[in-house]
Backbone as a chain_set.jsonl record, in Angstrom:
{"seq": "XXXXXXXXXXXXXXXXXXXXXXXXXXXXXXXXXXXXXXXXXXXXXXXXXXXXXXXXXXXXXXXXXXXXXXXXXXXXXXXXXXXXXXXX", "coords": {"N": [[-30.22, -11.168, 7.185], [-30.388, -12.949, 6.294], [-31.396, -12.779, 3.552], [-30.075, -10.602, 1.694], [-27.776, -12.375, 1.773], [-28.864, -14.164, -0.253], [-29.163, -12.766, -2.567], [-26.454, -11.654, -2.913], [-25.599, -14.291, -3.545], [-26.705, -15.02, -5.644], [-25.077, -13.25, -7.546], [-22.84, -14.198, -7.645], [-21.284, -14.234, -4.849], [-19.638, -15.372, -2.399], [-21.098, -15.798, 0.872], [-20.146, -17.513, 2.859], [-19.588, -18.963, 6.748], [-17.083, -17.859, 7.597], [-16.562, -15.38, 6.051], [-18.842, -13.69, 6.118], [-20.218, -11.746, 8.099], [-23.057, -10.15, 10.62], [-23.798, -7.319, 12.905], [-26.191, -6.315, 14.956], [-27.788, -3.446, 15.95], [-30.557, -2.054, 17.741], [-32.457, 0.444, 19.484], [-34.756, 0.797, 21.874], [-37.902, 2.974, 22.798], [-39.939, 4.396, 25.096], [-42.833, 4.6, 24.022], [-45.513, 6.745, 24.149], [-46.411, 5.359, 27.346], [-46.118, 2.86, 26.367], [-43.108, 0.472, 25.922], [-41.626, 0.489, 23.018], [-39.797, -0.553, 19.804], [-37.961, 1.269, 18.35], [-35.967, 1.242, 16.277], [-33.61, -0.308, 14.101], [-30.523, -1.285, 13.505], [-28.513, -2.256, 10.859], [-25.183, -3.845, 10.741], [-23.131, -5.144, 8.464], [-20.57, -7.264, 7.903], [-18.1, -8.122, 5.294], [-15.991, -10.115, 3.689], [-14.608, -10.185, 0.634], [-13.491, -10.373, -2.936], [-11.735, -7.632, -4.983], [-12.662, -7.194, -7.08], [-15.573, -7.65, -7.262], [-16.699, -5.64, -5.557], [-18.428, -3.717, -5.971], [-20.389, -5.093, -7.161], [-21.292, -6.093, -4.676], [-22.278, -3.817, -3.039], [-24.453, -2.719, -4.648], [-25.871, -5.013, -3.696], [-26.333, -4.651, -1.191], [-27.982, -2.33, -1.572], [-30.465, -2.929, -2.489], [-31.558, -5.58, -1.641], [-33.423, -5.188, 1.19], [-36.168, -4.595, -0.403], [-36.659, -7.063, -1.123], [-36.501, -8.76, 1.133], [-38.724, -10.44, 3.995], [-38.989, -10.423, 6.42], [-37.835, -7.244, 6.814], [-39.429, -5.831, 5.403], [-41.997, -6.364, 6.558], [-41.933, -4.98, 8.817], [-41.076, -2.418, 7.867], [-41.568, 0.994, 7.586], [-42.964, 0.946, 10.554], [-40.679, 0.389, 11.811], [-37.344, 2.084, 11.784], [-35.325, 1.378, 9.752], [-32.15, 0.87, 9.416], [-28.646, 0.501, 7.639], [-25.802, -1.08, 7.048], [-22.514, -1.619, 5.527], [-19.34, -3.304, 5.16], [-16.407, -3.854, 3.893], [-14.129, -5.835, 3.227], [-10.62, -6.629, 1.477], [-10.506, -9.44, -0.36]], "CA": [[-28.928, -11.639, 6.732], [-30.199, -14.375, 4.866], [-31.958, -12.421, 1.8], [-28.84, -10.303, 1.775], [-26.762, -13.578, 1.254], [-29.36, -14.847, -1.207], [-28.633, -11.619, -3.507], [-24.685, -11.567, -2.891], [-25.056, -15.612, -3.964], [-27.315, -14.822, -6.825], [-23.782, -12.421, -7.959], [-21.556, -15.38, -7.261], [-20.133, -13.93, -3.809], [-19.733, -16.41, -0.961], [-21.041, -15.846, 2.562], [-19.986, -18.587, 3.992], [-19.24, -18.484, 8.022], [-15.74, -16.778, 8.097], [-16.472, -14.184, 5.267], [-19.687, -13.019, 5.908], [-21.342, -11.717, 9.089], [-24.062, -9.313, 10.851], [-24.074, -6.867, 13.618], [-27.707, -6.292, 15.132], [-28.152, -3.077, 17.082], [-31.741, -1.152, 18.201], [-33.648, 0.972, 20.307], [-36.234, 0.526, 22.374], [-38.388, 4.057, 23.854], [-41.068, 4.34, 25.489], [-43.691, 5.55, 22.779], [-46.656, 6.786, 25.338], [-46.178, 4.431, 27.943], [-45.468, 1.542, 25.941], [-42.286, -0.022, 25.192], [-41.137, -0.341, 21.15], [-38.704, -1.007, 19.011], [-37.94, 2.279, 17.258], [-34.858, 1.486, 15.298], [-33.179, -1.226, 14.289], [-29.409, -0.923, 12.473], [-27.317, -3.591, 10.978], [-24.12, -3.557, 10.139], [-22.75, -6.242, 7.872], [-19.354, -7.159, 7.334], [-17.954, -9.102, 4.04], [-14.934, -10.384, 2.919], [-15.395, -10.102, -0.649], [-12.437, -9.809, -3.669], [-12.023, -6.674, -4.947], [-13.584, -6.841, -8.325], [-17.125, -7.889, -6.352], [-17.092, -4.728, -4.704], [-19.589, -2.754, -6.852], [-22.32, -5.355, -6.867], [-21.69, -6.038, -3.235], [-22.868, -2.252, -2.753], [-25.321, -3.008, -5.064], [-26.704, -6.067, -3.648], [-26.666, -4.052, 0.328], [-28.901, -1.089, -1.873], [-31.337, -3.706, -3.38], [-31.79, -6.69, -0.48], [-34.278, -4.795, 1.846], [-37.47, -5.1, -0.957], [-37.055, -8.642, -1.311], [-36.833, -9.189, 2.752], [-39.851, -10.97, 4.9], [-38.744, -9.401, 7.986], [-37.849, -5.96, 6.84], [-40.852, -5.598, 4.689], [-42.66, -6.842, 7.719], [-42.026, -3.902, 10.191], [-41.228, -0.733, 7.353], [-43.278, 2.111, 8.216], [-43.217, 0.652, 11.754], [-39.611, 1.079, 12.469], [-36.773, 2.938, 11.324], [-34.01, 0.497, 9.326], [-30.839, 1.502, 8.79], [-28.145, -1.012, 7.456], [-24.3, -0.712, 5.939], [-21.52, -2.848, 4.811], [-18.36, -2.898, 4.812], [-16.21, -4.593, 2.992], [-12.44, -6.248, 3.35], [-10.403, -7.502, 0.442], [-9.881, -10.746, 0.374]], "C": [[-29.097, -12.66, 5.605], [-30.904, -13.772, 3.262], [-30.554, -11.453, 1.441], [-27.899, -11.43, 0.959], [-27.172, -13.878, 0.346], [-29.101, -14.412, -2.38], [-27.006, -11.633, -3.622], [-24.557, -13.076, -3.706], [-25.638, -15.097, -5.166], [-26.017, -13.864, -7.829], [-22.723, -13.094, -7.785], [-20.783, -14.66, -6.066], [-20.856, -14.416, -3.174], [-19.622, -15.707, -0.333], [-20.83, -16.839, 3.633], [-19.217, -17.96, 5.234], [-18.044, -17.276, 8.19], [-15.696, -15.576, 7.076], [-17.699, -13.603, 5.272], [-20.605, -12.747, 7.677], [-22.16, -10.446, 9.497], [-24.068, -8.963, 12.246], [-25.202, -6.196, 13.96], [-27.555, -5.26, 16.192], [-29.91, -2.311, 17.463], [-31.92, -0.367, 19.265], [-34.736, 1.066, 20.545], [-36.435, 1.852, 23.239], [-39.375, 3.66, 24.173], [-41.483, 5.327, 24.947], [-45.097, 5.49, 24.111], [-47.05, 5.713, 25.907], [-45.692, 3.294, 27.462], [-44.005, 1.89, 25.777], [-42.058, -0.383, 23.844], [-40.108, -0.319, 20.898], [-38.933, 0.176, 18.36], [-36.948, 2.461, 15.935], [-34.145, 0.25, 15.502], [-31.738, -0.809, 12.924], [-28.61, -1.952, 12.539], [-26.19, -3.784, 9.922], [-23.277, -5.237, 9.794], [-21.329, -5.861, 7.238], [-18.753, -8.627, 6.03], [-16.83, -9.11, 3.628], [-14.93, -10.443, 1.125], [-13.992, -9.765, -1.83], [-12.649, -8.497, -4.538], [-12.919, -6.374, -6.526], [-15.288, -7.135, -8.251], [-17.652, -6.98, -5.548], [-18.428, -3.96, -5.312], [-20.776, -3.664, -6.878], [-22.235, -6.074, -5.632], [-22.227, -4.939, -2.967], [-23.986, -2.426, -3.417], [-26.18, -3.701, -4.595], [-27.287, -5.389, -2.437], [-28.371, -2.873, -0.903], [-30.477, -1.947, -2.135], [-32.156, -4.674, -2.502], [-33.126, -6.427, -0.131], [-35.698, -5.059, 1.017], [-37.671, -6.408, -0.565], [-36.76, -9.358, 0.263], [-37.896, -9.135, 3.372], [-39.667, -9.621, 5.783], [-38.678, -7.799, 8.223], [-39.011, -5.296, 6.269], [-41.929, -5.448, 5.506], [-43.185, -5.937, 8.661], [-41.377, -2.542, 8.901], [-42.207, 0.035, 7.376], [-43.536, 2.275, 9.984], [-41.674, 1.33, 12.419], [-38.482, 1.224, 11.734], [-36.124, 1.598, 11.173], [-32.859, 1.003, 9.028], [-29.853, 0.156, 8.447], [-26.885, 0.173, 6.475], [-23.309, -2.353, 5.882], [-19.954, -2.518, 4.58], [-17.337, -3.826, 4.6], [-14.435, -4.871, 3.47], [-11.963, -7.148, 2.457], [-10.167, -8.946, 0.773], [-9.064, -11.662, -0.682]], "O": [[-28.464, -13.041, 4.621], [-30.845, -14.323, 2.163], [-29.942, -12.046, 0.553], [-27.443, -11.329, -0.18], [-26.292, -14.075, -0.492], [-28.825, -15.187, -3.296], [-26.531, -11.612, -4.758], [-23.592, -13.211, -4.459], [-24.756, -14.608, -5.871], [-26.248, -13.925, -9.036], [-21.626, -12.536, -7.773], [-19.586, -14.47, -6.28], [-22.077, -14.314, -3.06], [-18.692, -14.901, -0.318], [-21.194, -16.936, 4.805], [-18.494, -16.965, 5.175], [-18.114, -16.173, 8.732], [-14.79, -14.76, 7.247], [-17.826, -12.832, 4.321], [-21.419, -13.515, 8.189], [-22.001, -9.524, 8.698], [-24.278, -9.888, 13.031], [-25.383, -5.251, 13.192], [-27.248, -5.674, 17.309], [-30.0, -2.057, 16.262], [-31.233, -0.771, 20.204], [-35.66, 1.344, 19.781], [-35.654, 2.115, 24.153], [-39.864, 2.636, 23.696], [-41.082, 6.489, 25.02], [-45.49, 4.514, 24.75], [-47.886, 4.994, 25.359], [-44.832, 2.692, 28.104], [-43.569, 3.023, 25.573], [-42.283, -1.541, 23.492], [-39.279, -0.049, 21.766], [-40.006, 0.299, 17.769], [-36.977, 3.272, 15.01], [-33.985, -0.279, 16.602], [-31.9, -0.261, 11.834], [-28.101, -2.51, 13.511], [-26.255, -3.854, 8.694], [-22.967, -6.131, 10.581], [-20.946, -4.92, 6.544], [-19.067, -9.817, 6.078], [-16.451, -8.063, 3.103], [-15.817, -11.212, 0.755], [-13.394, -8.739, -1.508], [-13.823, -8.271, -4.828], [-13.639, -5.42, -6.819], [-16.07, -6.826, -9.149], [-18.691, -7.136, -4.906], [-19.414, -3.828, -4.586], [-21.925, -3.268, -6.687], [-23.213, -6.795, -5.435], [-23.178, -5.3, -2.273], [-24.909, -2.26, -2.619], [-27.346, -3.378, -4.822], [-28.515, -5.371, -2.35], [-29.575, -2.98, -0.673], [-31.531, -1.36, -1.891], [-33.383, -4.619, -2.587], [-34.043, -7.017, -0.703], [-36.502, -5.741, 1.653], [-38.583, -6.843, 0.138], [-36.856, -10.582, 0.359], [-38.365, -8.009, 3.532], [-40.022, -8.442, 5.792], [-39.122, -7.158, 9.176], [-39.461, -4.245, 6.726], [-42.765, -4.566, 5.312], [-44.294, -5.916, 9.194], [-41.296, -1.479, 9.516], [-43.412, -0.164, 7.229], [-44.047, 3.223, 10.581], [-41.512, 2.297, 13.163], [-38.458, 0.41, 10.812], [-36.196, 0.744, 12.057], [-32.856, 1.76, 8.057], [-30.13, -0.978, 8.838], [-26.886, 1.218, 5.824], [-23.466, -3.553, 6.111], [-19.518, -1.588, 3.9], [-17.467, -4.812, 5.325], [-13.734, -4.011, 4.003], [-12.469, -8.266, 2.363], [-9.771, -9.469, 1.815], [-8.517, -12.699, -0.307]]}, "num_chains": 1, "name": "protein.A"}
């Protein structure tokens, strides 16, 4: 969420608390006997005015390189991620 935000600020759109947040879901199988993490999907929602829409979509397409965490575990486990957007 936070390299996400860092890119949306770097485009002048505020995430502050009431216009910007993140739904975190996954799955965990059992990969031969073990327990993992096979998927992780997160759905981000943004208040955003409407002429910020295009490099909000932009910024969601772009984020993931420049993320620790996702960088961290690609290859390992499946990411998925969206956005969706409400005028404001």
């Amino acid at each position: 969420m936070g390299t996400l935000a860092a890119v949306l600020a770097g485009k002048k759109i505020r995430t502050v608390q009431d216009l910007f947040k993140a739904t975190v879901t996954g799955d965990i199988e059992d990969v031969d006997g073990v327990l993992k993490i096979t998927r992780i999907n997160v759905h981000y929602e943004l208040k955003v005015p409407a002429e910020n829409r295009e490099d909000a979509k932009e910024s969601l397409d772009t984020y993931l390189s420049l993320c620790p965490g996702a960088q961290s575990v690609i290859g390992c486990i499946d990411i998925t991620h969206e956005l969706t957007m409400e005028d404001l």
